[in-house]
C-alpha positions, 0 to 999 in steps of 0.5 A: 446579563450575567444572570442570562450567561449563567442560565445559557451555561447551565443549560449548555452543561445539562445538554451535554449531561444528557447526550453524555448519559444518552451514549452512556445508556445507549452502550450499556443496553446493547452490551446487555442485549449482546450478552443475553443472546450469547447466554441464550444461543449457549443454554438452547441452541441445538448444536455446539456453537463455533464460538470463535468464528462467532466472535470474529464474525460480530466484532468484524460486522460491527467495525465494517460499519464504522469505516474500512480502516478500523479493523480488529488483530488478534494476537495470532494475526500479529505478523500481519500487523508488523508487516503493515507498521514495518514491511517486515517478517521472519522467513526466506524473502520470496513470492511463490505461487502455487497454481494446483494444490496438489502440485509443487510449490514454484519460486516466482520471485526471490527478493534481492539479497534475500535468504532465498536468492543467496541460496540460488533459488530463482523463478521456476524452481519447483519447492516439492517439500517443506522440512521432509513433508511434501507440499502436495495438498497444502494450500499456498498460505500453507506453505507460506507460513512453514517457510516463515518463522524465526529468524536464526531458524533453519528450514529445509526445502527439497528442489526441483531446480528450473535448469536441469531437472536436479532434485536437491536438498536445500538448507536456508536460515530464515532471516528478518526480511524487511520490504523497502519502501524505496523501490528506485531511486536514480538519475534521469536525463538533464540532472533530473533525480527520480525516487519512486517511494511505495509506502510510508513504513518505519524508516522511510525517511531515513532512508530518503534522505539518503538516497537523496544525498548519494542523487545530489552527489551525482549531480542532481539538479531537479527531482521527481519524487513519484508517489503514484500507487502510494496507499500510505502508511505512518503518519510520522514518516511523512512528517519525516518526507517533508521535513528533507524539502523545508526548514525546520520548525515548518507545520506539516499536518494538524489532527483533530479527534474527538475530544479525549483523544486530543488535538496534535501539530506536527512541525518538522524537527530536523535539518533538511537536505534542500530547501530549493531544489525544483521538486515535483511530487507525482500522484495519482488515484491510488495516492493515498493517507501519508501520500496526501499528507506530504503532497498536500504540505509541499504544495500548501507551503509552495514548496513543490508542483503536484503533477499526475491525477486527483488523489484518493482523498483519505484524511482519517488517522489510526492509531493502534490500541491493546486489547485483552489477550493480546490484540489490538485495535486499529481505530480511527483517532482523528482526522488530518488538516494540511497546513492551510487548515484543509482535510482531504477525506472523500467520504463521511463514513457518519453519514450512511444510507438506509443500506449502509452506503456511503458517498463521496462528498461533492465538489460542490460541498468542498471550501477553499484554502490558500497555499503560504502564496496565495493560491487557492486549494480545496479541501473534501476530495483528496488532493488536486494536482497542480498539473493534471496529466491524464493516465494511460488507458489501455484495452480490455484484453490487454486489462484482462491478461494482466489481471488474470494472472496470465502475464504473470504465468507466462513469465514463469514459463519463459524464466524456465526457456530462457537461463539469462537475458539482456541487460534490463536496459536493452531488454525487448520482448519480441516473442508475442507469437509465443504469448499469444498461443499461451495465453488463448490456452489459459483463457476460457473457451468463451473468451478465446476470440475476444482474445485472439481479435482484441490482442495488442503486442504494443499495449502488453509489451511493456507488463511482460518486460517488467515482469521479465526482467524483474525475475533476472534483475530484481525490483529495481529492473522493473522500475527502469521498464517502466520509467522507458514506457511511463507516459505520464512522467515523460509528460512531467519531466517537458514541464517548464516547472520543473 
């Protein structure tokens, strides 16, 4: 018998020596092939060869047929990758847009407290320089990138004011401009608290348990943490989310890799806020990575009801790896396991068809798992809510003019008409006559009757409201349009469940 275990052993052992030098050989022979094509387009092809954009163009090729999430930063591409990690830049704190390249770049939305909205720029005005060189025939990432850089540095823009007409030099010290994540947090009806969250960058969960503190001293006795739109982001702080909601010590997600990369648990480390208080954690399509880790905790250790829609069903975690010369890999490391030993990922991007496609795994594919409760949940296809509540739908034409742009240009037209407004609250478009003329003379010829017979004041109504308002009030303005049109969350809040 013993001779038997030995013989299985080493035969075990020879196997895996053989897939190990396999993959071995495998890697070698192309890293051989790659440099050989290189050395021969060098010594005989008939032009210089654009060696750089050959090199993005292979790596990105060759990463894209992994999985969308690993992806190749180059070290010039590293404010990218702050912006990902922290929602974070040097610059001025505004969205501009500039729809012909060779006219002014126009001030679409300056950021509250911002170094933009401190200087008085706001929707509509017109930037016609950057530091004494005129923006006409830059390009919109052009001018973006002169108005960004370090922070304490001065950048001068010569103004064309939205009131008045004035021309006026305007001197602004960038600054470290930091995106919050906490797009709203505030008080419904019947002691209801609603945080809407936007992603999962560094400090998110600080930043929760202290809105969660100033909604419980005035008088929260329910909350809705709305997750919808979610894509994600670090997996700690999601760690961090959940643990506001649990006691300490609790298991929120586990992540396997391949081996060398090492298998983790991550248990909350700090005191929550309140482990029992009614908690309902909103989701949708869009609902993404660190979205499902926390959903997908709260509702296996019953600690929360999941309402909205099926999430996007991404169990795969990335780590950031240097490179030589300052680049870095964003890799896929290891797949994540909620706390019932489910992995939520919709797609097995190992598995491909002869042209590349991948597909989503069947329901009929996926396993049950049971919550601290008993109840039954699923793995393979994102995170099933607890209550399904169906999306709004709304029209093609109405689809299409937000979408294109239109809505968006139409504000910026009624900024520049309108010098201030009612408070966000008690704000009503009514104007749709006006709207309407303004969007058939954006719309293609062809698409004009569609348009004109398709059009909905009561559908787009509540997208140029939004984008109004947020133009005189700020982000958290557009969350109150929305929070007086979202059907869905109504819906929520009539749930005997919370």
């Amino acid at each position: 018998m013993i001779r038997k275990i030995v013989c299985m052993l080493v035969a075990a052992t020879v196997c895996f020596g053989a897939a190990a030098q396999s993959q071995s050989f495998k890697m070698g022979k192309w890293t051989e092939i790659q440099s050989a094509v290189l050395k021969e387009l060098n010594r005989c092809y008939v032009d210089t060869l654009p060696v750089d954009r050959m090199s993005r163009a292979a790596i990105d090729a060759m990463l894209a047929s992994i999985d969308p999430y690993t992806v190749y930063i180059p070290a010039e591409e590293d404010d990218d990758l702050q912006m990902m990690i922290a929602r974070t830049y040097g610059g001025l704190g505004a969205v501009i847009y500039k729809p012909d390249k060779n006219g002014p770049v126009i001030i679409n939305e300056p950021y509250e407290g911002s170094p933009a909205a401190d200087a008085g720029l706001r929707c509509g005005d017109e930037v016609l320089e950057i530091d004494g060189r005129t923006v006409a025939g830059l390009e919109t990432k052009d001018c973006s990138d002169r108005m960004k850089g370090v922070p304490d540095t001065k950048v001068t823009l010569k103004v064309r004011k939205a009131y008045g007409g004035e021309v006026k030099d305007i001197t602004i010290v960038r600054r470290q401009i930091h995106l919050p994540d906490i797009a709203y947090a505030g008080m419904l009806e019947d002691g209801v608290g609603y945080v809407v969250q936007t992603g999962f960058t560094e400090g998110v969960a600080d930043s929760l348990r202290a809105e969660l503190l100033k909604l419980r001293a005035q008088g929260m006795k329910k909350l809705v943490l709305d997750l919808r739109g979610n894509g994600g982001g670090l997996l700690a702080e999601a760690v961090g989310i959940v643990s506001l909601f649990v006691p300490k010590g609790s298991l929120v997600v586990s992540s396997k890799g391949n081996g060398l990369t090492g298998d983790r648990s991550y248990h909350t480390d700090r005191d929550p806020v309140d482990t029992l208080i009614p908690l309902v954690v909103m989701v949708d399509g869009a609902s993404a990575s660190s979205s499902e880790i926390v959903s997908g905790a709260l509702q296996d250790l019953d600690r929360a009801t999941i309402m909205g829609r099926r999430t996007f069903g991404k169990g795969l975690v990335q780590s950031i790896r240097p490179l030589p010369y300052g680049g870095k890999l964003k890799v896929t490391t290891a797949k994540y396991y909620t706390p019932s030993g489910r992995c939520v990922q919709a797609i097995d991007y190992s598995k491909r068809g002869e042209d590349g496609s991948v597909e989503y795994i069947p329901d009929s594919l996926t396993h049950e798992f049971h919550t601290a409760g008993g109840r039954i949940v699923r793995d393979g296809g994102g995170i099933t809510p607890d209550v399904d509540i169906p999306v709004d739908t709304f029209s093609t034409v109405t689809r299409s003019l937000v979408m294109s742009g239109i809505v968006e240009q139409y504000t910026i037209k009624f900024v520049r008409e309108h010098e201030s407004i009612a408070p966000a609250a008690e704000f009503r478009f009514t104007d749709f006559d006006d709207f309407l003329e303004f969007a058939l003379q954006k719309t293609p010829e062809a698409g004009r009757a569609a348009v004109k017979e398709g059009f909905k004041p009561e559908e787009i109504a509540q997208f140029i409201e939004e984008e109004i308002v947020v133009r005189y009030y700020f982000q958290r303005a557009g969350a109150l349009v929305n929070i007086r049109y979202d059907r869905q969350l109504a819906t929520a809040l009539k749930s005997p469940l919370i």
